[in-house]
Residue frames as a rotation matrix with the C-alpha (Angstrom) as fourth column:
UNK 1
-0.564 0.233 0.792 122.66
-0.140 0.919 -0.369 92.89
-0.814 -0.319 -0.486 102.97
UNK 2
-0.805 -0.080 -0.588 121.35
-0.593 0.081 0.801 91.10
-0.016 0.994 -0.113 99.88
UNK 3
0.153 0.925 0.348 117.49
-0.874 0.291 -0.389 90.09
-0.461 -0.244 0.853 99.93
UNK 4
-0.277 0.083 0.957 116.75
0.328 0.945 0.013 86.39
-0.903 0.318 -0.289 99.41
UNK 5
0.617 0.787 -0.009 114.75
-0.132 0.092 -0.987 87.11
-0.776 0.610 0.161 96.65
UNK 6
0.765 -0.237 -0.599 117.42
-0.616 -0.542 -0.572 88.37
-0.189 0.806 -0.560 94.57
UNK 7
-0.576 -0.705 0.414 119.60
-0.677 0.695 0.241 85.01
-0.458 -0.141 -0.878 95.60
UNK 8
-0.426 0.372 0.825 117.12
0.027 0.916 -0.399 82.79
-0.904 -0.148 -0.400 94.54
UNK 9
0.831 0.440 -0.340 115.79
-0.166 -0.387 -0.907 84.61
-0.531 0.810 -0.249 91.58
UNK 10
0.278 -0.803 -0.528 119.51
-0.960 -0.258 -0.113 84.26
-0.045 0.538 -0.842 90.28
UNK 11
-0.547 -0.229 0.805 119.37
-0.247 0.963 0.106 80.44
-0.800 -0.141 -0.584 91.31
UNK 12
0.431 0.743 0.513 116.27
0.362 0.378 -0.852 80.10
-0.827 0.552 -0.106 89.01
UNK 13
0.527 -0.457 -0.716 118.19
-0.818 -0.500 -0.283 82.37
-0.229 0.735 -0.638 86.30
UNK 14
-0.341 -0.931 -0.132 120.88
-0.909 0.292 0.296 79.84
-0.237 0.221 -0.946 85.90
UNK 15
-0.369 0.435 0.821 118.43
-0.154 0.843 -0.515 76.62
-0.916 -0.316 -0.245 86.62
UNK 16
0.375 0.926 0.036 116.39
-0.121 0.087 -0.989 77.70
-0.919 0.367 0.145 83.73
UNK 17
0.244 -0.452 -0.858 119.46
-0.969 -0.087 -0.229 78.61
0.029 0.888 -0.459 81.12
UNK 18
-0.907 -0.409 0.100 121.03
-0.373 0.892 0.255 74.94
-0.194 0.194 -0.962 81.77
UNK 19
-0.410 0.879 0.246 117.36
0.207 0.352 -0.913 73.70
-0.888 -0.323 -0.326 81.67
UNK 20
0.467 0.788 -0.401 116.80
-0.099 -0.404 -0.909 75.14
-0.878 0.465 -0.110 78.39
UNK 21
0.209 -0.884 -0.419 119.78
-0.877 -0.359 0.320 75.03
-0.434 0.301 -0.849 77.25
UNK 22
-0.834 -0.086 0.545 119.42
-0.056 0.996 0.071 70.80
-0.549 0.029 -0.836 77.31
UNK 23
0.188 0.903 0.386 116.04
0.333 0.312 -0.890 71.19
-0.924 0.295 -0.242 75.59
UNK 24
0.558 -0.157 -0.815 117.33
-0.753 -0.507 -0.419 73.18
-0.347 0.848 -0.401 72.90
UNK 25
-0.650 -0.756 -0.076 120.40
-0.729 0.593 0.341 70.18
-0.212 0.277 -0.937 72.36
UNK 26
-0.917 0.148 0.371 117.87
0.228 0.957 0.180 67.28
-0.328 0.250 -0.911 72.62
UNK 27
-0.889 0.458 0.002 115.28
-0.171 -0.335 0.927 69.07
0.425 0.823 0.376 70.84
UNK 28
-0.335 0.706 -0.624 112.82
0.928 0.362 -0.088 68.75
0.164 -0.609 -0.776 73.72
UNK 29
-0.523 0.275 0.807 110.64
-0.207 -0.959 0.192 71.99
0.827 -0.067 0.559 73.16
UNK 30
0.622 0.735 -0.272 108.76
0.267 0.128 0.955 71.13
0.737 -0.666 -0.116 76.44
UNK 31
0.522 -0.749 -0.407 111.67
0.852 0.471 0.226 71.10
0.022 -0.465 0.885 78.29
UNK 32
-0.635 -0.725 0.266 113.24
0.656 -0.688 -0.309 74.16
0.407 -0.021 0.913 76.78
UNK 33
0.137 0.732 0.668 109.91
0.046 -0.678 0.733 76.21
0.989 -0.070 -0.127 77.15
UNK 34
0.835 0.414 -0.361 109.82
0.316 0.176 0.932 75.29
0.450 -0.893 0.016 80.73
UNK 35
-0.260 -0.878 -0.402 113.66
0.907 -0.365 0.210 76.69
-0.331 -0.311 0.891 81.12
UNK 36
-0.525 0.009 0.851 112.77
0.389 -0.887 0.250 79.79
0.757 0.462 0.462 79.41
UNK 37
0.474 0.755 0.453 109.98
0.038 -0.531 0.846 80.20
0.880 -0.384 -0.280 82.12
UNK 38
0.750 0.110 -0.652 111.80
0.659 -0.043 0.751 79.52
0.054 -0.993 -0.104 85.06
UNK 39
-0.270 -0.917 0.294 114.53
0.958 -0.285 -0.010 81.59
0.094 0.279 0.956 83.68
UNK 40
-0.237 0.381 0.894 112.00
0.348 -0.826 0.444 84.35
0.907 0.416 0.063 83.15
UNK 41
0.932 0.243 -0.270 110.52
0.325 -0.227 0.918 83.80
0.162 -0.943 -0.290 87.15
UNK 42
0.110 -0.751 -0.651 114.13
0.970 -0.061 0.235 83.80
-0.216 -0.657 0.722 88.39
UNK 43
-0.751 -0.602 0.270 114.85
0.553 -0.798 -0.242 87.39
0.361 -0.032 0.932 86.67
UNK 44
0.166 0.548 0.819 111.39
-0.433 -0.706 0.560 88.71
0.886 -0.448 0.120 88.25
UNK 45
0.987 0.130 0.097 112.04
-0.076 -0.155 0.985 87.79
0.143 -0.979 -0.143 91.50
UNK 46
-0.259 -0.799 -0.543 115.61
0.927 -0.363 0.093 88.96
-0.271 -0.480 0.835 91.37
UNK 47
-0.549 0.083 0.832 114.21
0.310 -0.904 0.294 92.37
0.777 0.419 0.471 90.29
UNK 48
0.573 0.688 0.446 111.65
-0.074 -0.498 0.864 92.28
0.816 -0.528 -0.235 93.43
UNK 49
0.303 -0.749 -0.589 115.01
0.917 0.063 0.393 91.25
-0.257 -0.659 0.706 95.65
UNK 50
-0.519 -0.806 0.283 116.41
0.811 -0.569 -0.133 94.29
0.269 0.160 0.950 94.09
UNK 51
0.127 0.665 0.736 113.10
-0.033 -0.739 0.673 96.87
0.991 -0.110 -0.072 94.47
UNK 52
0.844 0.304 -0.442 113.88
0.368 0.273 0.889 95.61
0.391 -0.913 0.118 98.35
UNK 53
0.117 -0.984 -0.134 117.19
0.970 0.142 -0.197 96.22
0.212 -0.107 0.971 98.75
UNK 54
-0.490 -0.208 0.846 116.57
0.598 -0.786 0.153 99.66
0.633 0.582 0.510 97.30
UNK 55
0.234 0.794 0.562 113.89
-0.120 -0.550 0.827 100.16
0.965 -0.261 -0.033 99.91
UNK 56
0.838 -0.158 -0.522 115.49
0.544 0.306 0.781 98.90
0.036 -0.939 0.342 102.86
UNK 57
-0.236 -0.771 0.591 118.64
0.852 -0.457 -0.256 101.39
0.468 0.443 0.765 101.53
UNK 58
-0.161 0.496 0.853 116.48
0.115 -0.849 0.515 104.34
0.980 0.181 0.079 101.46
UNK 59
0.303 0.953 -0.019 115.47
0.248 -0.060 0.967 103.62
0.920 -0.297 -0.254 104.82
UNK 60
0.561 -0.631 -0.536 118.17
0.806 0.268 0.528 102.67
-0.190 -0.728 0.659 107.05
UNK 61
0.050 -0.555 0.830 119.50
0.707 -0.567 -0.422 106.17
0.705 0.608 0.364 105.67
């Protein structure tokens, strides 16, 4: 089973690249910055979905 976090952290990953991705084309640096960051939240909090996984693994062993 696959921890929300690490779903949603991968939603923000993608949110943030198209999100930046449009600031970078229309030269809105506000815009990109603000994709870069949520780009940056989404991969921490798919990394604390993964640190779960790993612990709920370990356990159920």
């Amino acid at each position: 089973m696959v921890d929300e976090n690490r779903v949603t952290g991968a939603l923000h990953q993608a949110e943030g690249a198209v999100k930046e991705g449009f600031g970078k084309v229309t030269g809105d640096k506000k815009t990109e910055a603000e994709g870069a960051a949520e780009k940056a939240g989404g991969k921490v909090e798919n990394t604390v979905g993964g640190v779960k996984d790993t612990a709920r693994d370990a356990l159920n062993k």
